[in-house]
C-alpha positions in Angstrom: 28.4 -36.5 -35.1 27.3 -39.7 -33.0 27.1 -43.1 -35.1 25.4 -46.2 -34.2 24.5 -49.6 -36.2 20.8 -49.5 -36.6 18.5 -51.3 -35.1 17.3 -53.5 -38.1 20.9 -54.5 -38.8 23.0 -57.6 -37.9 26.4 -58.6 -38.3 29.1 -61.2 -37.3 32.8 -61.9 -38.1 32.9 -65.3 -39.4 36.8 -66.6 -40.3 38.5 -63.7 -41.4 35.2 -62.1 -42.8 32.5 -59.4 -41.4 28.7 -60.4 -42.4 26.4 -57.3 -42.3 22.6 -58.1 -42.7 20.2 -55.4 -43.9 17.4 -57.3 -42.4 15.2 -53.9 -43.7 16.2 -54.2 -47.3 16.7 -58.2 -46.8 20.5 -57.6 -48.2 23.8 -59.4 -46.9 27.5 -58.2 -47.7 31.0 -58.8 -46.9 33.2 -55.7 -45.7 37.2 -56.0 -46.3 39.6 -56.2 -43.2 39.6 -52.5 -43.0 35.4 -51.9 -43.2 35.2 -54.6 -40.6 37.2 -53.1 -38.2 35.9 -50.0 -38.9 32.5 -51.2 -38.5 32.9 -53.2 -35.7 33.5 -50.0 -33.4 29.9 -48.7 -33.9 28.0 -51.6 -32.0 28.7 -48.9 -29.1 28.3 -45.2 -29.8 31.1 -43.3 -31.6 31.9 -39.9 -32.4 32.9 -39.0 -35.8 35.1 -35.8 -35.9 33.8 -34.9 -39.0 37.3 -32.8 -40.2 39.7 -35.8 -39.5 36.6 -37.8 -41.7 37.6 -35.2 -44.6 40.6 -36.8 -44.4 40.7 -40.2 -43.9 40.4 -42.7 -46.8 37.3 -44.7 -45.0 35.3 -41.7 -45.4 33.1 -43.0 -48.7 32.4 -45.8 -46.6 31.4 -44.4 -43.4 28.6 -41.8 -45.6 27.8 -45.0 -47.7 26.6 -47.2 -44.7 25.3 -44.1 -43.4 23.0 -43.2 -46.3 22.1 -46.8 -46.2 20.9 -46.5 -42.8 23.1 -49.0 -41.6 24.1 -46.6 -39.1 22.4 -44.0 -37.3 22.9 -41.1 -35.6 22.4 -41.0 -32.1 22.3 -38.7 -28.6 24.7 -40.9 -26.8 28.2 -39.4 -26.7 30.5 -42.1 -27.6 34.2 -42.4 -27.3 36.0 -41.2 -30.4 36.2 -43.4 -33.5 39.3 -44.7 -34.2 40.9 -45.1 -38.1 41.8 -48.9 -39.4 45.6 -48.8 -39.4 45.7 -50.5 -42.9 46.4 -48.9 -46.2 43.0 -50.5 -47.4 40.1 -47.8 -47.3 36.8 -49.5 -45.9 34.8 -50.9 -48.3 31.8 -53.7 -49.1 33.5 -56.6 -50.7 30.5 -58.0 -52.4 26.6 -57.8 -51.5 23.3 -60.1 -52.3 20.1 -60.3 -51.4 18.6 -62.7 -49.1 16.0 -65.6 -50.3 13.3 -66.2 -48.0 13.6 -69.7 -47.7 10.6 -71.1 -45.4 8.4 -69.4 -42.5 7.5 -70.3 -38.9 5.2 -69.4 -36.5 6.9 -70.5 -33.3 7.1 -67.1 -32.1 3.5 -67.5 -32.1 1.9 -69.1 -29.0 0.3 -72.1 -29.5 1.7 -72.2 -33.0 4.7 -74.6 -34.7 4.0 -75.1 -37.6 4.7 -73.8 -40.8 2.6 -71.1 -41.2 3.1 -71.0 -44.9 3.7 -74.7 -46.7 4.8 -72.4 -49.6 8.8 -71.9 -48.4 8.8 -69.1 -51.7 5.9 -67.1 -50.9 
């Protein structure tokens, strides 16, 4: 199986942490050493031998962002994934969900304002 990130997902390593955004579900969460290595291979196409995923202690993590929808399968053949080295399996550290906190409209043309005064609507 070929696994991408999604297409409503964004993330970023920030210090020593990964930040993964559900911008779908409006959720954010932090992924241990081992889940951001892990995850950082899938910004490109990978292939998932699914035997050696039997196997391998990052596999609850792998079908957990993948029944998330996080990632996706895909058509592209990508190279083959490789393990985190580390003990650690791949997990998410902790997880929240995001607060709306005001609107704009400068996507808009002709438009900067806020569309909404209400930042909580």
């Amino acid at each position: 199986m070929n696994l991408i990130h999604a297409r409503h997902v964004a993330w970023r390593k920030i210090a020593e942490e990964f930040i993964v955004l559900d911008l779908s579900k409006r959720v954010m969460m932090g992924l241990n050493d081992s889940g951001g290595e892990l995850w950082q291979q899938f910004s490109q196409a990978r292939h998932v031998d699914m035997d050696l995923l039997k196997h391998s202690p990052s596999r609850a993590f792998v079908m957990e962002m993948k029944d998330r929808g996080l990632l996706v399968e895909t058509e592209t053949l990508g190279d083959l994934c490789i393990w985190p080295k580390s003990d650690e399996s791949a997990a998410v550290s902790w997880q929240e969900a995001m607060q709306q906190v005001a609107g704009t409209c400068a996507f808009v043309p002709a438009q900067t304002p806020l569309c909404n005064q209400n930042p909580f609507s």
